[in-house]
C-alpha positions as CSV (number, residue, x, y, z in Angstrom):
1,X,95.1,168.0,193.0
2,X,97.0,165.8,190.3
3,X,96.7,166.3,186.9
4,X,98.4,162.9,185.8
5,X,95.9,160.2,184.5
6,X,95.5,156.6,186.3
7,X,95.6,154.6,183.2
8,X,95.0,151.1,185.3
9,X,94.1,149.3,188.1
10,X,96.2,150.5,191.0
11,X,98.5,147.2,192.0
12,X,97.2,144.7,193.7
13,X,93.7,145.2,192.1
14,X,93.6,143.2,189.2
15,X,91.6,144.6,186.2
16,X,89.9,141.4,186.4
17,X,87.9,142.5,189.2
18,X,87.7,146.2,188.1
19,X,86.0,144.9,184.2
20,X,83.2,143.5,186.8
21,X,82.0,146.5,188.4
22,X,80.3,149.1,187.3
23,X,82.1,152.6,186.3
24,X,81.4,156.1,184.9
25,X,80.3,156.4,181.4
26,X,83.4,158.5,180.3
27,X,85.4,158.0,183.3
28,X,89.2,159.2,182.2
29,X,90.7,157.0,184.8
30,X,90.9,154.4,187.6
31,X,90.6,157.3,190.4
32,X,87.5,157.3,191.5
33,X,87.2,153.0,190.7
34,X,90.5,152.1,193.1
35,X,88.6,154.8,195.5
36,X,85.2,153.2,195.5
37,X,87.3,150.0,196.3
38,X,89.1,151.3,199.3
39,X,85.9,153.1,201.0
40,X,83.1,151.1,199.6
41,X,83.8,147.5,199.7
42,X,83.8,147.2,203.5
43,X,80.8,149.1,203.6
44,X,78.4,147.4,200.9
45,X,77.9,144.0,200.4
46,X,78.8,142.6,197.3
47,X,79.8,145.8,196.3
48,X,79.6,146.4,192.6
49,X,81.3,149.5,191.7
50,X,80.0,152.9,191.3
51,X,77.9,154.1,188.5
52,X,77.1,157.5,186.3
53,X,78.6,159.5,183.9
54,X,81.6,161.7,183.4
55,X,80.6,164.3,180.5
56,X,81.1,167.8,178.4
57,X,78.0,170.0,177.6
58,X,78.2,173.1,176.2
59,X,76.1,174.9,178.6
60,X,75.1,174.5,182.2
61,X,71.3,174.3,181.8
62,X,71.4,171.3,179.3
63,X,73.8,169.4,182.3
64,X,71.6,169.9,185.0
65,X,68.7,168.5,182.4
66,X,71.0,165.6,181.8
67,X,71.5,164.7,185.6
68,X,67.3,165.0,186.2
69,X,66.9,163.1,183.3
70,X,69.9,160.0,184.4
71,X,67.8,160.6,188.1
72,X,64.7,159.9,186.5
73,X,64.9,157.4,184.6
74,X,68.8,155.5,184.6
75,X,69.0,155.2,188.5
76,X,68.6,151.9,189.9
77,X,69.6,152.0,193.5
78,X,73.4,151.6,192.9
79,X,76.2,153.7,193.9
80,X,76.0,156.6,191.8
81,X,77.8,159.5,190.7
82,X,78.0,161.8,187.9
83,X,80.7,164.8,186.7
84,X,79.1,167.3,184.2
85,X,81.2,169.6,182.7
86,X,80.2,172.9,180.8
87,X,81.3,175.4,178.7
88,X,79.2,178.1,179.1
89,X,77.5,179.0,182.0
90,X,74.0,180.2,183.2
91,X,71.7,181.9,186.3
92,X,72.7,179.9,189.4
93,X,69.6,180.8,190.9
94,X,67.5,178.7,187.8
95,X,69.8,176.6,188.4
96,X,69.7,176.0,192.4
97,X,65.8,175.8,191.8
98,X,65.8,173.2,189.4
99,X,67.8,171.1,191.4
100,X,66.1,171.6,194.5
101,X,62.9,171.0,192.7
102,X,64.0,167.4,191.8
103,X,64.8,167.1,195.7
104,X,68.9,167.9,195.4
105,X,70.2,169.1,198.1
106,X,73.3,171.7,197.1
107,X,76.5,171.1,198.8
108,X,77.9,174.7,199.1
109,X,81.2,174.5,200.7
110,X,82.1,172.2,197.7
111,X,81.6,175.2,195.4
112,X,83.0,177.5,197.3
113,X,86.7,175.8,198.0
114,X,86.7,174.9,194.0
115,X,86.1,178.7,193.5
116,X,88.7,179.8,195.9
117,X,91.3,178.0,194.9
118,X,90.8,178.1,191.3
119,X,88.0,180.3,190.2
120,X,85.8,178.1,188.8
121,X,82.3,177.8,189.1
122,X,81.1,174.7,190.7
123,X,78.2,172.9,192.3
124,X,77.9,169.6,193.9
125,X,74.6,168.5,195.0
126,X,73.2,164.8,196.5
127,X,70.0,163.3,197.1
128,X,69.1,162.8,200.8
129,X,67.4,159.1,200.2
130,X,69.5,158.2,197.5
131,X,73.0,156.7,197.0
132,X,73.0,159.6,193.9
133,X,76.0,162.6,193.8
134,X,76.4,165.0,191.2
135,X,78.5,167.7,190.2
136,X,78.8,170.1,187.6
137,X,81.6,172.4,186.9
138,X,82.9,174.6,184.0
139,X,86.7,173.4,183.8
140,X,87.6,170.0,182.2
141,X,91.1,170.0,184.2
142,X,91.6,166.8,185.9
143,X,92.7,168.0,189.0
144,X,89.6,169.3,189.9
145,X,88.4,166.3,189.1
146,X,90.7,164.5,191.6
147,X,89.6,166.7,194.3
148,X,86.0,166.9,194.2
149,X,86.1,162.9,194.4
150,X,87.5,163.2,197.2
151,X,84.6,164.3,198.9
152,X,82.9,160.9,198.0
153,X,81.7,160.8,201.8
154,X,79.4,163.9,201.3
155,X,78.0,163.1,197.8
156,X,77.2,159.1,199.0
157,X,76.5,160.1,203.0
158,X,73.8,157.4,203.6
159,X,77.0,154.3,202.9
160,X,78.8,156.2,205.6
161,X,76.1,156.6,208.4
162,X,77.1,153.1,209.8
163,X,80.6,153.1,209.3
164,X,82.0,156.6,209.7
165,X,85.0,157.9,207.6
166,X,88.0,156.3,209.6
167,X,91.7,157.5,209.9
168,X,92.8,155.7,206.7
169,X,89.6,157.1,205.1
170,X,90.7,160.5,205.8
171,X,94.3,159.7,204.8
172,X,93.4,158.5,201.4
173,X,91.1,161.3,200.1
174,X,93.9,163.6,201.7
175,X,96.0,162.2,198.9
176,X,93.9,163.4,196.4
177,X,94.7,166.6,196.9
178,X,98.1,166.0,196.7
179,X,100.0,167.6,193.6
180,X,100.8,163.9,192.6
181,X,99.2,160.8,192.6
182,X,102.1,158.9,194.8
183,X,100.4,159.3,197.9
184,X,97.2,158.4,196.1
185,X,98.4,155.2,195.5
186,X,99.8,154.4,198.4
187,X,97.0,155.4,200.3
188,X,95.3,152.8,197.6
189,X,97.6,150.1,197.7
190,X,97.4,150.1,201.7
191,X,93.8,150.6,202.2
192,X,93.2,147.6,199.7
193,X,95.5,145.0,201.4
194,X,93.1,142.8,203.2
195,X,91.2,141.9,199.9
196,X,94.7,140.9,198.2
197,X,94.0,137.2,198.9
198,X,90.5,137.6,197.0
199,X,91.9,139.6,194.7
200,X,94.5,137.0,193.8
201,X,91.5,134.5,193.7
202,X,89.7,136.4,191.2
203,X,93.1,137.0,188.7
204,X,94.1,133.5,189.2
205,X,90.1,132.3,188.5
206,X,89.9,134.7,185.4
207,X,93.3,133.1,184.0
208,X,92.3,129.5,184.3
209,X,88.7,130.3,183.0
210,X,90.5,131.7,180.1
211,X,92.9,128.8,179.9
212,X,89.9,126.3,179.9
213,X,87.7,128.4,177.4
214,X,91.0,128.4,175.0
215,X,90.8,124.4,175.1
216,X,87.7,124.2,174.5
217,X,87.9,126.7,171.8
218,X,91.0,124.1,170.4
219,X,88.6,121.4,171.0
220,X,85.9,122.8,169.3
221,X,88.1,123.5,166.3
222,X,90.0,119.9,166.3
223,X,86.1,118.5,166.3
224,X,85.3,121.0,163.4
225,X,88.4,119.9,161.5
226,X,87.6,116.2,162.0
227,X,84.1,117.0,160.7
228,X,84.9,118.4,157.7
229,X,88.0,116.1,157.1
230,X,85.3,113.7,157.0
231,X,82.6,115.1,155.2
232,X,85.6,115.7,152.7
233,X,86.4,111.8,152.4
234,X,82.6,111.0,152.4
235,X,82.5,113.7,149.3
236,X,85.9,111.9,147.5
237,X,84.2,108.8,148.6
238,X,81.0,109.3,146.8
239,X,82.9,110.8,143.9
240,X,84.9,107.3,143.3
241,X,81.4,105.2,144.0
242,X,80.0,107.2,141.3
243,X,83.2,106.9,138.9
244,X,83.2,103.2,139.5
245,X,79.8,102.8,138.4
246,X,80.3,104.6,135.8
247,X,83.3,102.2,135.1
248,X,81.5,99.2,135.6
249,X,78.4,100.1,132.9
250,X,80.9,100.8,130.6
251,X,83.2,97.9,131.3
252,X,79.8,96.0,131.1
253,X,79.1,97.6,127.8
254,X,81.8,97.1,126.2
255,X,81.8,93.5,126.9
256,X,78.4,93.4,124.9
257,X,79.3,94.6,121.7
258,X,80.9,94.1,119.0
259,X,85.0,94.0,119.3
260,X,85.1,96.5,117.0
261,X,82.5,99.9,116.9
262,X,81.5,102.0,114.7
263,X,83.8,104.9,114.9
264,X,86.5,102.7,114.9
265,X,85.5,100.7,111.5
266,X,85.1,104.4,109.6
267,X,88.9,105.3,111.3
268,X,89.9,101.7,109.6
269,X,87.8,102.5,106.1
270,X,89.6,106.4,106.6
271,X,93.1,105.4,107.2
272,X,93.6,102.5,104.6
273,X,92.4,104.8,102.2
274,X,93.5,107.9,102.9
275,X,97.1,109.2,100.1
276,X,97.9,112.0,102.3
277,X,98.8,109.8,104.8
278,X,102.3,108.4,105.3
279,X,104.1,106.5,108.1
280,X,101.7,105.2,110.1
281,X,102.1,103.6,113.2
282,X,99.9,102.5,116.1
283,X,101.7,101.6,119.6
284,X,98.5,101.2,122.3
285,X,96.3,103.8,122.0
286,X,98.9,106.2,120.4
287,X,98.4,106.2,116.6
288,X,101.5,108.3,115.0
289,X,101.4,109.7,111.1
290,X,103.3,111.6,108.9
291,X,100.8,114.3,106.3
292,X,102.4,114.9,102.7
293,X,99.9,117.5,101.1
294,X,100.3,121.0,99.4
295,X,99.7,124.0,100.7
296,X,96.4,125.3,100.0
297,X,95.1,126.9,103.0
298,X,96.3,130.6,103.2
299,X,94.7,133.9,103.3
300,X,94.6,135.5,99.3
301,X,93.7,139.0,100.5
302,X,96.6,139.1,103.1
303,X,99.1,138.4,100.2
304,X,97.5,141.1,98.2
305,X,98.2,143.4,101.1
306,X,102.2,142.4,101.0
307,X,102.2,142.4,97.3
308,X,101.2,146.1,97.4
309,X,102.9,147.3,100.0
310,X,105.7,145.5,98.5
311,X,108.1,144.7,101.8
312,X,107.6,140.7,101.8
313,X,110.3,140.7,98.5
314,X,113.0,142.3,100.6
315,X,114.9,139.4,100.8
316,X,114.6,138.8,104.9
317,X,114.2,135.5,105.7
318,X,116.7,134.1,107.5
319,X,118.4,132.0,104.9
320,X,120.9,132.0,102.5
321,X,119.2,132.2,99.7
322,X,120.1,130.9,96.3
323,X,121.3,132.9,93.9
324,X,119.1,133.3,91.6
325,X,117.1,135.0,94.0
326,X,119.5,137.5,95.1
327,X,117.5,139.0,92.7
328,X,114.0,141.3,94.1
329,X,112.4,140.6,90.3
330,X,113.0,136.9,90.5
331,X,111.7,136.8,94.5
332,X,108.7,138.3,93.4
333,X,108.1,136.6,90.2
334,X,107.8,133.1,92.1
335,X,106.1,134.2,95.6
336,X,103.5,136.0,93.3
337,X,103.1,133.0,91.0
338,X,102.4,130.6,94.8
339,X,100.3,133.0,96.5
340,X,98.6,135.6,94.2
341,X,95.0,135.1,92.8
342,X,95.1,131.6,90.1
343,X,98.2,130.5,91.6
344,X,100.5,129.0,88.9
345,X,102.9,126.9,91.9
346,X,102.1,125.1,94.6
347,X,104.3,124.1,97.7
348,X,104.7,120.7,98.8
349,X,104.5,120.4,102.8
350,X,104.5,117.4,105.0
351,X,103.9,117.2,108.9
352,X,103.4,115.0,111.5
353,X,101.3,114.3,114.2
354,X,101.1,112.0,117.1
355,X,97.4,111.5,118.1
356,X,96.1,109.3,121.6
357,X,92.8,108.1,121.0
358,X,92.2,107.2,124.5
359,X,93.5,110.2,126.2
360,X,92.5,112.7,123.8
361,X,95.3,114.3,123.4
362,X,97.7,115.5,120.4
363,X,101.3,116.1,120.2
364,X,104.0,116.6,117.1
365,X,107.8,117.1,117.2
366,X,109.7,120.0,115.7
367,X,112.8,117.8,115.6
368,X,110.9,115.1,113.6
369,X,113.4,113.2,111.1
370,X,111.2,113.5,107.9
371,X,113.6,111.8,105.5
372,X,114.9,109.2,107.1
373,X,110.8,108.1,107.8
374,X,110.2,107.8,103.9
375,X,112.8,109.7,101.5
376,X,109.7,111.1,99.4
377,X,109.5,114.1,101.9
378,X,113.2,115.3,100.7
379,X,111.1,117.4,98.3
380,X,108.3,118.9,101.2
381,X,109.2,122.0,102.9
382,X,107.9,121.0,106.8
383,X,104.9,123.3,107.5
384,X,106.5,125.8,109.6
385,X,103.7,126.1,112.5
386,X,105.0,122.3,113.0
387,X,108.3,122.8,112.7
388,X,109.3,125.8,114.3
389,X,106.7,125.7,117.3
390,X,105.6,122.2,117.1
391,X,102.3,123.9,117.2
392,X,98.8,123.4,115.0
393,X,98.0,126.7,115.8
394,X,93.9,127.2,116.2
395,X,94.0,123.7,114.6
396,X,95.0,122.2,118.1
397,X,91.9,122.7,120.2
398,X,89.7,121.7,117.3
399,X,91.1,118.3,117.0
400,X,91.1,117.6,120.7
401,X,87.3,118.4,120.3
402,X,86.6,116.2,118.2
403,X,88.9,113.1,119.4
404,X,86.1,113.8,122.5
405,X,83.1,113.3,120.3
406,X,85.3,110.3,119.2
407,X,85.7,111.4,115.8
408,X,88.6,110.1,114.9
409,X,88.4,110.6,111.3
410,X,87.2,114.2,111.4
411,X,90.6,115.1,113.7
412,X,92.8,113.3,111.3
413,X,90.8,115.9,108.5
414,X,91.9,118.6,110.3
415,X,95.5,117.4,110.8
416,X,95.6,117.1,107.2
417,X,94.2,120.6,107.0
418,X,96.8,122.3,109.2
419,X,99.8,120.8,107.3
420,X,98.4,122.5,104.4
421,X,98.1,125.9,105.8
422,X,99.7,128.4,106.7
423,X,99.1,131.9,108.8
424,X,100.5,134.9,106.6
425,X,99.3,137.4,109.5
426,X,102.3,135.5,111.5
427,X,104.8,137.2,109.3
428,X,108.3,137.3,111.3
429,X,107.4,134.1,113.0
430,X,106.7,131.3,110.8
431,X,105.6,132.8,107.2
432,X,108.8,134.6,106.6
433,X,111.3,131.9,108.0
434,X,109.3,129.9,105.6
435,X,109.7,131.8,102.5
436,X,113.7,131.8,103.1
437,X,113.6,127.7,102.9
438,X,111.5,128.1,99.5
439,X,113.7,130.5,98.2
440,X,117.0,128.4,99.4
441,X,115.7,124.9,98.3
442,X,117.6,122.8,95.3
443,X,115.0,120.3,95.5
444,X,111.5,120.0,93.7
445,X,109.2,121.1,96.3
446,X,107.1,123.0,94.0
447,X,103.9,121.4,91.8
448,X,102.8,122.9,88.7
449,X,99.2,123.2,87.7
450,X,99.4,120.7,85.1
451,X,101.0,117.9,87.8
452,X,104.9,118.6,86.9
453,X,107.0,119.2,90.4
454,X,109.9,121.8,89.5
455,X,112.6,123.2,91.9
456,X,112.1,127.1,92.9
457,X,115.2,128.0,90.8
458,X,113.2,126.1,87.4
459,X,110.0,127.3,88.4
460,X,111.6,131.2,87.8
461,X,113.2,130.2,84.8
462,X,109.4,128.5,83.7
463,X,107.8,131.9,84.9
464,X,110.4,134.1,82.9
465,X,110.5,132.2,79.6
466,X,106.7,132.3,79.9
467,X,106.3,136.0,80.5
468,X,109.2,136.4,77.5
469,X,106.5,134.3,75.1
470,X,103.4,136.2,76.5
């Protein structure tokens, strides 16, 4: 009686063959399988394995129900065996009548060596006109198990009417009582040698099945792939078809009217016009301009906020600063006087802008050389969005929108726009940087209300006398 498990197939049956037969529900191992091989196969035709259950309960009763029940309504002629354990255990006279009710007959010497050498109760029963065994037994230990198979001849007798057990028969289920499963498998291994060739047949026709069904697996996949690698061109295809039409009616178009249209006349009328508007240069589709404008855009009640709080005079910006304006009283006499309510100064700035009409797109250059384009923009201060960041700031995606409607001259509006502002909330990044090259500038990049374009160091000297008067 062995208590070790048969994990697999015993060697040479293949579990190629064993997956095609029919096994316990439950069963913990190959045992009783590689047995039904060595007795059975010679004795059935086409024999296909043995069938039942292997199974815990908690009490007797409701096992005995299960096997009636399985009898009833599961068998189908087969092979059949089924191994009901129990917890708990109940009258053996109920249970003796229940089963010979259903036509069991009990095998008692069965119970009784299980009882004398371990102590367990046990009863194995059969049915007299039916391949159908059953046991049931309160111990899960697997080596009573292994023993009670063993008796396969007395739980199946009508398979062994014809062909009585033989000397290897009796040799093999000898092993099972063995205290480990060597001799089992021996027994196994020689009881099973004259099915080796079929066995080899069945392994070697299970491998090549699988090696075909992997090709056409592959197969299958390279056809998917060329499917969809097609339906993939026919999609790009269709996409350029409908792209070329779409490039022939305006080709087509555009051949019918006028050389010039109407968004490009108002861009002419704009541009020829236009004072703010310096440098300008068309090369293709690129048209490239310099702004000279003041700055007027800015948020009042932000300034208001510094001006209270008082930290924008403190004289951080980055620069050396002139020294007139070493001074806290001067810095905040002029910075009030450009960005307070009524605004006495204004700051002249100047940026530039690089716009392709075709592609939509807008560019400008930090490093842009703003004097040697036209010496007038020695007295602008470069917005600093521009020329720190070369960056419009929200300006940018508005003009792109617009060069998409094709309105040319509304995204040159805005271009104008952002050189003439400038974000206060931006403080460290652009706004203070740009108060240090106001406050470190000898040239006149301040205009008065009244037209008059002063330096930052006369503009305090303006503001002081006029404070002194008032």
């Amino acid at each position: 009686m062995f208590r070790e498990l048969i994990s697999r197939p015993i060697d040479p049956i293949p579990v190629e063959y064993t997956n095609s037969l029919s096994r316990l529900n439950g069963e913990p191992d190959y045992s009783l399988t590689c047995l039904g091989i060595a007795m059975l196969k010679h004795r059935i035709e086409n024999y296909n394995g043995i069938t039942g259950v292997y199974k815990h309960f908690n009490d007797e009763i409701t096992c005995v129900s299960e096997a009636i029940d399985y009898l009833d309504h599961s068998y189908d002629g087969r092979p059949t065996f089924c191994y009901y354990m129990y917890s708990r255990t109940d009258d053996e006279n109920d249970i003796a009548e229940m089963l010979k009710d259903k036509g069991f007959i009990i095998k008692e010497p069965i119970g009784a060596l299980i009882k004398q050498k371990a102590d367990v109760k046990c009863i194995a029963a059969y049915q007299e006109n039916k391949d159908f065994g059953v046991v049931f037994i309160n111990s899960r230990d697997n080596r009573y198990y292994h023993l009670i198979i063993s008796f396969l001849s007395l739980f199946l007798p009508n398979l062994f009417k014809d062909k009585e057990m033989a000397e290897q028969d009796f040799n093999l289920v000898k092993a099972l009582s063995k205290n480990d499963k060597n001799a089992f498998v021996r027994q196994i291994q020689e009881c099973v040698t004259p099915y080796i060739t079929e066995f080899r047949r069945i392994m070697l026709a299970t491998l090549i099945k699988s090696m075909h069904e992997i090709k056409v697996i592959k197969a299958k996949d390279d056809m998917d792939g060329c499917r969809r690698y097609i339906e993939d061109l026919e999609a790009q295809l269709a996409g350029h078809v409908s792209r070329l039409k779409d490039a022939i009616v305006l080709y087509e178009g555009l051949k019918a009217t006028e050389y010039v249209d109407q968004p490009e006349e108002e861009l002419v009328d704009y541009l020829s016009t236009n004072k703010l508007i310096h440098n300008l240069h068309m090369e293709g589709t690129m048209l490239s301009f310099t702004v000279a404008t003041l700055l007027n855009n800015y948020d009042e009640d932000t300034w208001a906020t510094f001006a209270e709080r008082g930290y924008i005079y403190d004289g951080h910006y980055s620069a050396t600063l002139l020294e007139v304006f070493g001074v806290e009283k001067n810095r905040k006499l002029l910075l009030d006087s450009i960005f307070g309510y009524n605004p006495e100064f204004t700051i002249k700035t100047c940026a530039n802008y690089f716009l392709d009409l075709h592609t939509n797109r807008l560019t400008c250059n930090s490093n842009y050389d703003y004097i040697n384009a036209d010496p007038i923009y020695e007295d602008y201060l470069v917005n600093p969005h521009v020329g720190l960041f070369a960056c419009l700031g929200g300006y940018k995606e508005r003009v792109r929108q617009e060069l998409d409607r094709r309105n040319f001259v509304g995204a040159i509006e805005l271009c104008c726009a952002s050189a003439g502002s400038v974000n206060l909330s931006e403080t460290e990044q652009t706004f203070r940087p740009f108060i240090g090259w106001l406050l470190s500038s000898r040239k006149k990049v301040l205009r008065r209300k009244d037209g008059v374009e002063m330096t930052p160091e006369e503009a305090v000297v303006y503001l002081a006398e006029k404070e002194k008067d008032e």
